[in-house]
mmCIF file of the N, C-alpha and C atoms, coordinates in Angstrom:
data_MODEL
# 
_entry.id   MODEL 
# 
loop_
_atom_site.group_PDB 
_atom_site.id 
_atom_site.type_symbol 
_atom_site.label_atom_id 
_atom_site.label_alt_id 
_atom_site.label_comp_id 
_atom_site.label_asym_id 
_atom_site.label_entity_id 
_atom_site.label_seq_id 
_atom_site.pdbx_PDB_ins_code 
_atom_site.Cartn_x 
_atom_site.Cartn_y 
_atom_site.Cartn_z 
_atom_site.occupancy 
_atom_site.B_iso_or_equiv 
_atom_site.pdbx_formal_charge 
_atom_site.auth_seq_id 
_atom_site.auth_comp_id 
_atom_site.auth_asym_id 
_atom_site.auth_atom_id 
_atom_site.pdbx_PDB_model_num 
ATOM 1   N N  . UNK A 1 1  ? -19.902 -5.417  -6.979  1.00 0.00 ? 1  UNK A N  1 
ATOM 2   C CA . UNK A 1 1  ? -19.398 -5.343  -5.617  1.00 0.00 ? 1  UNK A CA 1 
ATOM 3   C C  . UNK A 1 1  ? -18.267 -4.317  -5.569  1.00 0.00 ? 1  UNK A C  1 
ATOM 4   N N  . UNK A 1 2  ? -18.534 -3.540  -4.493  1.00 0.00 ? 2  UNK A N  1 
ATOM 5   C CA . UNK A 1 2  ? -17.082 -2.338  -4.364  1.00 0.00 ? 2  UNK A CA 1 
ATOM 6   C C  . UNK A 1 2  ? -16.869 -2.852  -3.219  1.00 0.00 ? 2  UNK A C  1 
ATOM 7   N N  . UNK A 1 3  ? -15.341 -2.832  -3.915  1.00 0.00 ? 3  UNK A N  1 
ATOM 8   C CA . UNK A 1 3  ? -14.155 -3.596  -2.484  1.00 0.00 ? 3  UNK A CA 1 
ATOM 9   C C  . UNK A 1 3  ? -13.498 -2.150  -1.693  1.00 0.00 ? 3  UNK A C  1 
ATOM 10  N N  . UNK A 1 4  ? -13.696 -1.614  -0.595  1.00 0.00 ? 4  UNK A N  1 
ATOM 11  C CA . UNK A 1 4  ? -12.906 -1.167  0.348   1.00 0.00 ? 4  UNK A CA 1 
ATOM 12  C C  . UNK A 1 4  ? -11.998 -1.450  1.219   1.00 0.00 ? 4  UNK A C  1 
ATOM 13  N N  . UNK A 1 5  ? -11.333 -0.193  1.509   1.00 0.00 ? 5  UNK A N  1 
ATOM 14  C CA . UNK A 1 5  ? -10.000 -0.348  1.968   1.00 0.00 ? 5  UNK A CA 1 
ATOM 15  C C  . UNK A 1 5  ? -10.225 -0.281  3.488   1.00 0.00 ? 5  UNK A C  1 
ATOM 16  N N  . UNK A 1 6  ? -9.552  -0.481  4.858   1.00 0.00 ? 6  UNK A N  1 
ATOM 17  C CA . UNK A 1 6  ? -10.087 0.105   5.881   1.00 0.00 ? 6  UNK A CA 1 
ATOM 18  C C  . UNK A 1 6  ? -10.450 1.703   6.294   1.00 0.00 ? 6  UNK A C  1 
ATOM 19  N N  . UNK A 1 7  ? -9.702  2.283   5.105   1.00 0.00 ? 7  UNK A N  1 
ATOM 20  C CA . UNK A 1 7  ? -10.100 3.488   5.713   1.00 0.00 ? 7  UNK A CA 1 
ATOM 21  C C  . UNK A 1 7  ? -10.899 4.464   4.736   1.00 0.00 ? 7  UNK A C  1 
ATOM 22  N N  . UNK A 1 8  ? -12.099 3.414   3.965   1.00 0.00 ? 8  UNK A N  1 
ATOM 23  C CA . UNK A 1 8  ? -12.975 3.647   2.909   1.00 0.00 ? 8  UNK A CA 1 
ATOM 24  C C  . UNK A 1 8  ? -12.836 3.936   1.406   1.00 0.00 ? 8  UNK A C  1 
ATOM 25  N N  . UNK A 1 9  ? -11.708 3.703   0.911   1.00 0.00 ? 9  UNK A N  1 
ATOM 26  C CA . UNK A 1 9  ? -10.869 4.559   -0.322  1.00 0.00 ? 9  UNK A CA 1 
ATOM 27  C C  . UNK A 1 9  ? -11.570 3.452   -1.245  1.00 0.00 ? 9  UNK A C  1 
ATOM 28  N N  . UNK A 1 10 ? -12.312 4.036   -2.302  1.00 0.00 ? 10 UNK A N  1 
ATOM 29  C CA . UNK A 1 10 ? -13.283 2.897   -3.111  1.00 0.00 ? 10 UNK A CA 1 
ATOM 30  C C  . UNK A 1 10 ? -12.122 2.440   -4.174  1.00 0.00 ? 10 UNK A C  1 
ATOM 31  N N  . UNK A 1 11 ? -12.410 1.570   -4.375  1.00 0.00 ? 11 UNK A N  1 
ATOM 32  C CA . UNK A 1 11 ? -11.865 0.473   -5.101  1.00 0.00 ? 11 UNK A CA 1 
ATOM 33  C C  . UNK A 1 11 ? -10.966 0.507   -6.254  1.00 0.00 ? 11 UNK A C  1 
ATOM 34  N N  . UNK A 1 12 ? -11.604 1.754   -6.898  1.00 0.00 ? 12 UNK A N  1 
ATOM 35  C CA . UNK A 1 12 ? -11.192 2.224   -8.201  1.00 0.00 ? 12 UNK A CA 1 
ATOM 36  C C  . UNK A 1 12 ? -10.040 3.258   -8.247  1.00 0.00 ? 12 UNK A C  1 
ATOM 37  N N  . UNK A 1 13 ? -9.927  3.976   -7.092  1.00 0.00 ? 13 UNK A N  1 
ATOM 38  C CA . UNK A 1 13 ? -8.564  4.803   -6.554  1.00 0.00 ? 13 UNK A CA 1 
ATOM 39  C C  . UNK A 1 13 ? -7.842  3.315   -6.508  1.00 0.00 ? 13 UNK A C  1 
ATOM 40  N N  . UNK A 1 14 ? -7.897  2.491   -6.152  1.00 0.00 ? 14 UNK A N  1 
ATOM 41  C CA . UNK A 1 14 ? -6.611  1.311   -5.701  1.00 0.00 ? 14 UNK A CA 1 
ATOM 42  C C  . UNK A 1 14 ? -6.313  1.127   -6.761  1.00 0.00 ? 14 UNK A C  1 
ATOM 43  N N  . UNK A 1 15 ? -7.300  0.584   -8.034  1.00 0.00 ? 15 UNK A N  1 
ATOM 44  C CA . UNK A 1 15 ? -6.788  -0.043  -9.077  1.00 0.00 ? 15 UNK A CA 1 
ATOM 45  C C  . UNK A 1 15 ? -6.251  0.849   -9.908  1.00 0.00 ? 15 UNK A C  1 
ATOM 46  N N  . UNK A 1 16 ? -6.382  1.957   -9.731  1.00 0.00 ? 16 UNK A N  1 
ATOM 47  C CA . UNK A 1 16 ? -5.711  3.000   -10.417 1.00 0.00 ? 16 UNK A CA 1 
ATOM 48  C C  . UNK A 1 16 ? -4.554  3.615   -10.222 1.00 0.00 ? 16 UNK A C  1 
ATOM 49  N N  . UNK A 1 17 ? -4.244  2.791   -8.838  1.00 0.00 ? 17 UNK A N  1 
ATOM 50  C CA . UNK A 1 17 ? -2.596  3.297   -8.265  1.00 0.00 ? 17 UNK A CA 1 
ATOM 51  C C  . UNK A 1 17 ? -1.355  2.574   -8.911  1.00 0.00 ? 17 UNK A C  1 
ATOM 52  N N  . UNK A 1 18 ? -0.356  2.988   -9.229  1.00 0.00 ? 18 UNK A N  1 
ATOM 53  C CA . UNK A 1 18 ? 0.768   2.429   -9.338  1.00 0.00 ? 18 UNK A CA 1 
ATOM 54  C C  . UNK A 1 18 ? 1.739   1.660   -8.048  1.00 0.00 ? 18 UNK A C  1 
ATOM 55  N N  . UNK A 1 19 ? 1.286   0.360   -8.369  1.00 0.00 ? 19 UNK A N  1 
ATOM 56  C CA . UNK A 1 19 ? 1.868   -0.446  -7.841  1.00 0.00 ? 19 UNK A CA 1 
ATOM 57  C C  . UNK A 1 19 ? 2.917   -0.549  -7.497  1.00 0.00 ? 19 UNK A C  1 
ATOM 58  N N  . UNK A 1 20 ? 3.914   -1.045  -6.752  1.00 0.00 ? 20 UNK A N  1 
ATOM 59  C CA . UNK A 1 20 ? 5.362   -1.691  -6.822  1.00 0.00 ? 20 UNK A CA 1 
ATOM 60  C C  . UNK A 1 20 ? 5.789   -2.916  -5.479  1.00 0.00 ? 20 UNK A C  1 
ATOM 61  N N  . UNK A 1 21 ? 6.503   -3.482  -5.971  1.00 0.00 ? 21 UNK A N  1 
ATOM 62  C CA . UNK A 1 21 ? 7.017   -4.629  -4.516  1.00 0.00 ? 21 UNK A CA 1 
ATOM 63  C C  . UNK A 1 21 ? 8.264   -4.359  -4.708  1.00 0.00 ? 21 UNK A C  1 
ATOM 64  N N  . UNK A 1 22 ? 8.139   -4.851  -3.561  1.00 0.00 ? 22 UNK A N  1 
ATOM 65  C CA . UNK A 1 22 ? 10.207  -4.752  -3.000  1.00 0.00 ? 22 UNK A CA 1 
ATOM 66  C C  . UNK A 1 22 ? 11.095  -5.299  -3.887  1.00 0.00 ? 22 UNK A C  1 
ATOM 67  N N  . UNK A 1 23 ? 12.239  -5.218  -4.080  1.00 0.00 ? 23 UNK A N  1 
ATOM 68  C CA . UNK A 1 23 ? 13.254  -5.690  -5.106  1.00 0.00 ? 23 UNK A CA 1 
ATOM 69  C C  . UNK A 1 23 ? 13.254  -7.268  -4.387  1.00 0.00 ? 23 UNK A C  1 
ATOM 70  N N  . UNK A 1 24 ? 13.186  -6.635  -2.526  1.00 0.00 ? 24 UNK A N  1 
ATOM 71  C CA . UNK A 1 24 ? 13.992  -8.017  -2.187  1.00 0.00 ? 24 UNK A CA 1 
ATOM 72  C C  . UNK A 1 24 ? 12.821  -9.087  -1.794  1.00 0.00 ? 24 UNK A C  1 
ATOM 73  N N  . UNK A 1 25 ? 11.663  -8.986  -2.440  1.00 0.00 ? 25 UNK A N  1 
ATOM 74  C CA . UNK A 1 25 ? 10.383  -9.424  -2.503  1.00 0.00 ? 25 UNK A CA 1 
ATOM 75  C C  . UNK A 1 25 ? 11.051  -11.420 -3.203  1.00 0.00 ? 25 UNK A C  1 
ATOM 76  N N  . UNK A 1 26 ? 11.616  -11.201 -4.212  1.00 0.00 ? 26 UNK A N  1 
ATOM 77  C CA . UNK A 1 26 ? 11.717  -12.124 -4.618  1.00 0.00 ? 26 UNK A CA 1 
ATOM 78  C C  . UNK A 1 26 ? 10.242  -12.623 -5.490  1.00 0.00 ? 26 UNK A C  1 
ATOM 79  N N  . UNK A 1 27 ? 10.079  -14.067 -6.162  1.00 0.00 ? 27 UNK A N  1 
ATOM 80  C CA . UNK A 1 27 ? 9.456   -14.159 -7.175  1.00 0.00 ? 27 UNK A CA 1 
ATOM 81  C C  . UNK A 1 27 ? 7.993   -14.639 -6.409  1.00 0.00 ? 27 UNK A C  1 
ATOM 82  N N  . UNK A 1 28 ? 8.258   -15.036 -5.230  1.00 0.00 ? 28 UNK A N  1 
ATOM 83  C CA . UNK A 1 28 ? 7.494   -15.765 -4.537  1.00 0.00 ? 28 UNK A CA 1 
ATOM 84  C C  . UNK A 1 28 ? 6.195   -14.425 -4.209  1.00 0.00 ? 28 UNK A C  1 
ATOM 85  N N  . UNK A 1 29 ? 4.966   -15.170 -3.848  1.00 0.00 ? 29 UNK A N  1 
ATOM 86  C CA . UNK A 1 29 ? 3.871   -13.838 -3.415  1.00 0.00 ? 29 UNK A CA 1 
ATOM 87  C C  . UNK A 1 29 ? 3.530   -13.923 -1.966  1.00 0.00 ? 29 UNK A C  1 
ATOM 88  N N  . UNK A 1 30 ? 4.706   -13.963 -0.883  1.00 0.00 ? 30 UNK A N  1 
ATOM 89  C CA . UNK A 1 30 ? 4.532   -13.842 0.284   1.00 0.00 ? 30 UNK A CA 1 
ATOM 90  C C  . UNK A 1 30 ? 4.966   -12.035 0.464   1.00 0.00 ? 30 UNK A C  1 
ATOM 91  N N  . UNK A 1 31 ? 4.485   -11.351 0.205   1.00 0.00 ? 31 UNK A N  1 
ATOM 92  C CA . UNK A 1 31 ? 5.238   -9.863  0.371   1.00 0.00 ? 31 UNK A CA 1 
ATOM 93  C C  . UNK A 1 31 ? 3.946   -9.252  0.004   1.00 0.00 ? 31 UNK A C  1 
ATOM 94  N N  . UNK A 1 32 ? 4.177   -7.626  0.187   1.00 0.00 ? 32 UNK A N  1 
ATOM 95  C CA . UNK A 1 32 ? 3.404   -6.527  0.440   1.00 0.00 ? 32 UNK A CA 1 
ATOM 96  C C  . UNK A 1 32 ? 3.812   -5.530  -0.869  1.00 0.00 ? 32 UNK A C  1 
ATOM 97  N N  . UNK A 1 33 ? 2.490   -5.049  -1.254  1.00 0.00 ? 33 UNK A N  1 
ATOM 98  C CA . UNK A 1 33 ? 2.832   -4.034  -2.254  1.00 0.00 ? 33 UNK A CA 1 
ATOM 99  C C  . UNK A 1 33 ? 2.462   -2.774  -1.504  1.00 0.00 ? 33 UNK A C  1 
ATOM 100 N N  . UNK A 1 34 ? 3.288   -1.632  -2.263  1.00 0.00 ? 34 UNK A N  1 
ATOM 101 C CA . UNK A 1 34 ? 2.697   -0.174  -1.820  1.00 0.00 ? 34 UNK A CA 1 
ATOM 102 C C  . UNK A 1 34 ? 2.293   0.567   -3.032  1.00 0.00 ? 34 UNK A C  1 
ATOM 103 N N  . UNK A 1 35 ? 1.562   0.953   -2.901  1.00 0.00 ? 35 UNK A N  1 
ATOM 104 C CA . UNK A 1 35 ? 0.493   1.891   -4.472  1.00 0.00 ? 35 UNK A CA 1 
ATOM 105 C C  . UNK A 1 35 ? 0.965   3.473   -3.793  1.00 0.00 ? 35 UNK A C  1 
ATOM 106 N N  . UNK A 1 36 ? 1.030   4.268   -4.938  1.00 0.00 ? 36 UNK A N  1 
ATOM 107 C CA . UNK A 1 36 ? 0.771   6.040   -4.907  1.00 0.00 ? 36 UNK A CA 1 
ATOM 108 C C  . UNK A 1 36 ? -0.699  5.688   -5.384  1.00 0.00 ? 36 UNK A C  1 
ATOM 109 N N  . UNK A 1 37 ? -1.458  6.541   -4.524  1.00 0.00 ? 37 UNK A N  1 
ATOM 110 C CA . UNK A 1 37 ? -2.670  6.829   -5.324  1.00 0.00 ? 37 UNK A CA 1 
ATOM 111 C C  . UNK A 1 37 ? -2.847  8.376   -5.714  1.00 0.00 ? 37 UNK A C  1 
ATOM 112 N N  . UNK A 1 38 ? -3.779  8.219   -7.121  1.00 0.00 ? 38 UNK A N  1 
ATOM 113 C CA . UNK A 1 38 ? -4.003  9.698   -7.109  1.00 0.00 ? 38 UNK A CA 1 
ATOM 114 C C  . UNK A 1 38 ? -4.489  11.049  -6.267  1.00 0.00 ? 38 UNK A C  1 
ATOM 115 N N  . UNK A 1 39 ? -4.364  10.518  -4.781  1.00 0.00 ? 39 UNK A N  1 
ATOM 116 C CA . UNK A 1 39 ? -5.188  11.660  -4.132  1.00 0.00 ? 39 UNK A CA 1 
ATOM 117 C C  . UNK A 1 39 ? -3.509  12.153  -3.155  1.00 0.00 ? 39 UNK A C  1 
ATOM 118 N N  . UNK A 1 40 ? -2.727  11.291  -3.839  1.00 0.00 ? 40 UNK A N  1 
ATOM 119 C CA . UNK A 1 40 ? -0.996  11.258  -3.074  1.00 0.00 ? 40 UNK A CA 1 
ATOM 120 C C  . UNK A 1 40 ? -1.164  10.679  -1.784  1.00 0.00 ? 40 UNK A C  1 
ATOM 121 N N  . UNK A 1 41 ? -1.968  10.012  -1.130  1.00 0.00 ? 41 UNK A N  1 
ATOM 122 C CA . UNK A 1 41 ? -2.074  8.960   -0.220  1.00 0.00 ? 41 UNK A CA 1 
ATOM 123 C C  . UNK A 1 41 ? -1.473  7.908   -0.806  1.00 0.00 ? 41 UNK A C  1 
ATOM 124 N N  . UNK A 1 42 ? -0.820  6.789   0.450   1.00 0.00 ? 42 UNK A N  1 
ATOM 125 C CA . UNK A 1 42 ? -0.412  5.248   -0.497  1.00 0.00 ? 42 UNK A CA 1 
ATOM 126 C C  . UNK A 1 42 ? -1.053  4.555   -0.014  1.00 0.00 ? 42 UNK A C  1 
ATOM 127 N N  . UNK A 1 43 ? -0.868  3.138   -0.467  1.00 0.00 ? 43 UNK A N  1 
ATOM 128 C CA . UNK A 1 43 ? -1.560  2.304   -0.185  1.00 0.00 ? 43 UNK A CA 1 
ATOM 129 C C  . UNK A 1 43 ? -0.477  0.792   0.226   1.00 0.00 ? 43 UNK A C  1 
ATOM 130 N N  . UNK A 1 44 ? -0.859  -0.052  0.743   1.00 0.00 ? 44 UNK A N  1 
ATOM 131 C CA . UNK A 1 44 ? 0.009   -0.768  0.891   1.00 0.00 ? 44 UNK A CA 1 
ATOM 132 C C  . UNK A 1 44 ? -1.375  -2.175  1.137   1.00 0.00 ? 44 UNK A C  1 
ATOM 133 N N  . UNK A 1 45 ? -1.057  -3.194  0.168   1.00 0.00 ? 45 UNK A N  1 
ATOM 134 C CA . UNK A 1 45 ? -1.747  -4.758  -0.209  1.00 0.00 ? 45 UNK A CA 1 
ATOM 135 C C  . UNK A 1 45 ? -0.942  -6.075  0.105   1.00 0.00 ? 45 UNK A C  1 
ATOM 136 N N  . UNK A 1 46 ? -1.815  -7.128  0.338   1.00 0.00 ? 46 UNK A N  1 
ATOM 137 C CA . UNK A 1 46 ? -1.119  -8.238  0.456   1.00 0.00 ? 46 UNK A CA 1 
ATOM 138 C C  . UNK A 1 46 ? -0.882  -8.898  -1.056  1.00 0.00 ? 46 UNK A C  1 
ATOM 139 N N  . UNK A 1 47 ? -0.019  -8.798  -1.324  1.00 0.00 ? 47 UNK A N  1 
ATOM 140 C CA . UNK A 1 47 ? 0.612   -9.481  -2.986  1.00 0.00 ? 47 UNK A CA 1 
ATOM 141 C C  . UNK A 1 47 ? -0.325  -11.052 -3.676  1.00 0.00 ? 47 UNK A C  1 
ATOM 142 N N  . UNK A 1 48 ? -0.464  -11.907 -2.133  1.00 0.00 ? 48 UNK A N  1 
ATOM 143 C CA . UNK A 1 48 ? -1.051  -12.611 -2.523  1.00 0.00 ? 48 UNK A CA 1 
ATOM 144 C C  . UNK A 1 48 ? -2.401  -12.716 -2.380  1.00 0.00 ? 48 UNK A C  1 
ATOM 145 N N  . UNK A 1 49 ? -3.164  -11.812 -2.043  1.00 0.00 ? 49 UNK A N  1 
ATOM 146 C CA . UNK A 1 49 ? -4.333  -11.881 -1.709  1.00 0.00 ? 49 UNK A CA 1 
ATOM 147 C C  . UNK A 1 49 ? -5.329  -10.395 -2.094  1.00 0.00 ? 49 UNK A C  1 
ATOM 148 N N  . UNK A 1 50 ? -4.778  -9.699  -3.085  1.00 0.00 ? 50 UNK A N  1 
ATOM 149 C CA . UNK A 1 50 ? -4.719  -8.271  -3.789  1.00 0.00 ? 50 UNK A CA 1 
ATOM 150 C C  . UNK A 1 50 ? -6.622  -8.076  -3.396  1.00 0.00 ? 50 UNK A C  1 
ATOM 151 N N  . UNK A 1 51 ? -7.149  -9.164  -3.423  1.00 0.00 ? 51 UNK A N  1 
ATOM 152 C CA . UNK A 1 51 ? -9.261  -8.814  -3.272  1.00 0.00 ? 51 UNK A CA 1 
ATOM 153 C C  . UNK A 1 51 ? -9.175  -8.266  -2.317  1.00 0.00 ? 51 UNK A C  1 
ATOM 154 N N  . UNK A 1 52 ? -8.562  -8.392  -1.471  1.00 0.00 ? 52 UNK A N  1 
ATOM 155 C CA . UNK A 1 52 ? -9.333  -7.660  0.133   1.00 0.00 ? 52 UNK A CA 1 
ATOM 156 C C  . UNK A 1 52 ? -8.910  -6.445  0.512   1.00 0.00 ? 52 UNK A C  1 
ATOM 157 N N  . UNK A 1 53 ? -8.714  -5.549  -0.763  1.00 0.00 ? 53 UNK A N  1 
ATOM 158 C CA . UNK A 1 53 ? -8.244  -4.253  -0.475  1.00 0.00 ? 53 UNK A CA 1 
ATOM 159 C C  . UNK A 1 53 ? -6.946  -3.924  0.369   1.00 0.00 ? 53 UNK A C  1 
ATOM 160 N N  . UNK A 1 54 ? -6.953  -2.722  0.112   1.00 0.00 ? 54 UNK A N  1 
ATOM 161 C CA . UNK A 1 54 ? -5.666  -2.186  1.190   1.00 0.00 ? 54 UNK A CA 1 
ATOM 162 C C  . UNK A 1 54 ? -5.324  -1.506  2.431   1.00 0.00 ? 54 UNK A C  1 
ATOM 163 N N  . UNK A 1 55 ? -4.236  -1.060  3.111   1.00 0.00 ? 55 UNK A N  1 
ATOM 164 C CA . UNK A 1 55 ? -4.534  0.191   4.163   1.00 0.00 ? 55 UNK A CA 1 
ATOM 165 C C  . UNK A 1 55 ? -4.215  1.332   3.176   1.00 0.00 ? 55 UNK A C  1 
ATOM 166 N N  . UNK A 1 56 ? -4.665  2.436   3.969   1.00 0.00 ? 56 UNK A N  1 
ATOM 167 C CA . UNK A 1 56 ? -4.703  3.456   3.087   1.00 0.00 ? 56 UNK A CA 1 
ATOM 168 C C  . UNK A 1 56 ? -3.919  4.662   4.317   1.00 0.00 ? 56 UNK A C  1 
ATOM 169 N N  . UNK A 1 57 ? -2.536  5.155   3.762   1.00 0.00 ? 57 UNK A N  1 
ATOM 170 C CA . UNK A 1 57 ? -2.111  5.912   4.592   1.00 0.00 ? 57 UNK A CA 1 
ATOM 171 C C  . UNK A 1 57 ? -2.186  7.491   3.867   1.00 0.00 ? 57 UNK A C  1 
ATOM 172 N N  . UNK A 1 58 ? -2.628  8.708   5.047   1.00 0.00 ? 58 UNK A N  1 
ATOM 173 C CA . UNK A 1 58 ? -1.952  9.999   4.202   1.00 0.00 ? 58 UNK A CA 1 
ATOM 174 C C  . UNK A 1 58 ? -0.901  10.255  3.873   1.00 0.00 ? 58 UNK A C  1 
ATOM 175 N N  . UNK A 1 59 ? -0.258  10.718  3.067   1.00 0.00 ? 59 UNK A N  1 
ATOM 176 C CA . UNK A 1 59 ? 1.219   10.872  2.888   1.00 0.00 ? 59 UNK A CA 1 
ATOM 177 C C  . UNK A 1 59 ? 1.993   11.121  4.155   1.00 0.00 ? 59 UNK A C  1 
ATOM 178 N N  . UNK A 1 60 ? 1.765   12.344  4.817   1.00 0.00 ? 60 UNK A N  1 
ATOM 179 C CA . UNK A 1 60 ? 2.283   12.772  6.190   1.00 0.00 ? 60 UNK A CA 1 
ATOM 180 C C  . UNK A 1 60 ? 2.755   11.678  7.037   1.00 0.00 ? 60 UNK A C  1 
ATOM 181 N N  . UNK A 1 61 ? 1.837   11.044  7.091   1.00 0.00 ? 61 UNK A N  1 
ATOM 182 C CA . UNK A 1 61 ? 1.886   9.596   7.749   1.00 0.00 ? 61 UNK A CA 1 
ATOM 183 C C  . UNK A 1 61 ? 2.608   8.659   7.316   1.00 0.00 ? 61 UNK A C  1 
ATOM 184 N N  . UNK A 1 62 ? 2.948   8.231   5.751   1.00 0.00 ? 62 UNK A N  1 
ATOM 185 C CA . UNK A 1 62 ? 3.819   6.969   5.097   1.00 0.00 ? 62 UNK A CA 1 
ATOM 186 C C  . UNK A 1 62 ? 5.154   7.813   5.325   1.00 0.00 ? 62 UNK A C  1 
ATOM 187 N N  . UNK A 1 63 ? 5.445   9.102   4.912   1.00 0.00 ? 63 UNK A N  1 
ATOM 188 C CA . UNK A 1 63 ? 6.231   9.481   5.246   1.00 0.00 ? 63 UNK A CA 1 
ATOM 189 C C  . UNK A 1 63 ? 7.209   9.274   6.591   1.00 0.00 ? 63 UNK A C  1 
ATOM 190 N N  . UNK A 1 64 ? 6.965   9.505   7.748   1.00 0.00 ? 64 UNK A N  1 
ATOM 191 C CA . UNK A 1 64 ? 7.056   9.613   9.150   1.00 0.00 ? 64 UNK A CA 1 
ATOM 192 C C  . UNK A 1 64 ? 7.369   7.740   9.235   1.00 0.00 ? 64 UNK A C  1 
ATOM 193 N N  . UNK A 1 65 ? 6.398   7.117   8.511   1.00 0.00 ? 65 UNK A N  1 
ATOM 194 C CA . UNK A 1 65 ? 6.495   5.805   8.978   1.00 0.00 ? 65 UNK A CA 1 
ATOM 195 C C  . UNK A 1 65 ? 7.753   5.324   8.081   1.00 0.00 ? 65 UNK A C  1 
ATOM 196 N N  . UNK A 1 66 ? 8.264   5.797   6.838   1.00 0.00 ? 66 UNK A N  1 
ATOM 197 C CA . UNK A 1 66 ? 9.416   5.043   6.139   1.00 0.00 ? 66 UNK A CA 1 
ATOM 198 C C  . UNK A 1 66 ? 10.490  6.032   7.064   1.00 0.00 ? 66 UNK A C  1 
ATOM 199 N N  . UNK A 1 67 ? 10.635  7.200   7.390   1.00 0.00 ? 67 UNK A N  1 
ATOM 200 C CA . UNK A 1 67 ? 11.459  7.505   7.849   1.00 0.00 ? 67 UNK A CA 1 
ATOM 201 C C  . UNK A 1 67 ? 11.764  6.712   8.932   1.00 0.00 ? 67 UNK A C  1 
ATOM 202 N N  . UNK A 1 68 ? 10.991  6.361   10.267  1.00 0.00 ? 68 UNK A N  1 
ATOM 203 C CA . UNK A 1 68 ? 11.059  5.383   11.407  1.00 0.00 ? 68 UNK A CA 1 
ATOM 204 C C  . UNK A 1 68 ? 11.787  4.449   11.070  1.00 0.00 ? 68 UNK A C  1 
ATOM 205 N N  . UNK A 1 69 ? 11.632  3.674   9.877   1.00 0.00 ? 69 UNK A N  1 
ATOM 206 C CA . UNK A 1 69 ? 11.998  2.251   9.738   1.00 0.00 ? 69 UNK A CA 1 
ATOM 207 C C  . UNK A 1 69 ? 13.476  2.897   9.237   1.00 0.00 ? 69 UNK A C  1 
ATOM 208 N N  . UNK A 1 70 ? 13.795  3.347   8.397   1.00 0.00 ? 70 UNK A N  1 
ATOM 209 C CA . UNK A 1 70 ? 15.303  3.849   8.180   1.00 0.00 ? 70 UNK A CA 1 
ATOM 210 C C  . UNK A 1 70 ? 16.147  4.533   8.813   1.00 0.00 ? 70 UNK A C  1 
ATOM 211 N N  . UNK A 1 71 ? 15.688  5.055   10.156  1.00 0.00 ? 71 UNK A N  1 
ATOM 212 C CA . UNK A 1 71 ? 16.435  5.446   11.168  1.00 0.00 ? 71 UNK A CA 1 
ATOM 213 C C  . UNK A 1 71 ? 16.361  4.382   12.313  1.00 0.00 ? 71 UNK A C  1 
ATOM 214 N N  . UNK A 1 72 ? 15.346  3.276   11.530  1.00 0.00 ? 72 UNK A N  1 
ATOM 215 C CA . UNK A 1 72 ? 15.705  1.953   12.996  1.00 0.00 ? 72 UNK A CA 1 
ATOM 216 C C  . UNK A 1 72 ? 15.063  2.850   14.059  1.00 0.00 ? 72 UNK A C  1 
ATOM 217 N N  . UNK A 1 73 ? 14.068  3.108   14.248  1.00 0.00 ? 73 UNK A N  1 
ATOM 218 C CA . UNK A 1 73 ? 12.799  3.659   15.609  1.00 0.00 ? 73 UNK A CA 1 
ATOM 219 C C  . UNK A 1 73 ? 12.354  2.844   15.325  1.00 0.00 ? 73 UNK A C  1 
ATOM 220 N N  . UNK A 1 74 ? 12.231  2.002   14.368  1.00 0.00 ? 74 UNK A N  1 
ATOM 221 C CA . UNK A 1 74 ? 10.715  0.854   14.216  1.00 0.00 ? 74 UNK A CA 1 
ATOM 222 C C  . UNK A 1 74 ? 11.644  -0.351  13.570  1.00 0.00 ? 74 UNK A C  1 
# 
């Protein structure tokens, strides 16, 4: 079975991304991971529920969107 992402990125780009969660994630698996993948798109998973794939953003785009949240637009 190949698990996709919504925006088709096969399975094996995900598992091949470097992972990370938030510091302030804590130990618990209610939180979100974000992956680099090798194509420099990220990815972002539910921690506790890692099978059902991820979203898959272009960089341009994660970019623009972490900037938003750190200037408080979002």
């Amino acid at each position: 079975m190949t698990l996709e992402s919504a925006s088709g990125t096969p399975d094996g780009e995900l598992s091949g991304a470097s992972w990370h969660k938030s510091s302030y994630s804590g130990s618990n698996n209610n939180c979100v991971e974000r992956g680099q993948l090798r194509s420099g798109r990220q990815a972002v998973r539910d921690t506790a529920d890692r099978a059902r794939g991820a979203l898959v953003f272009e960089a341009e785009a994660w970019t623009e969107f972490v900037g938003s949240v750190r200037d408080g637009r979002l």
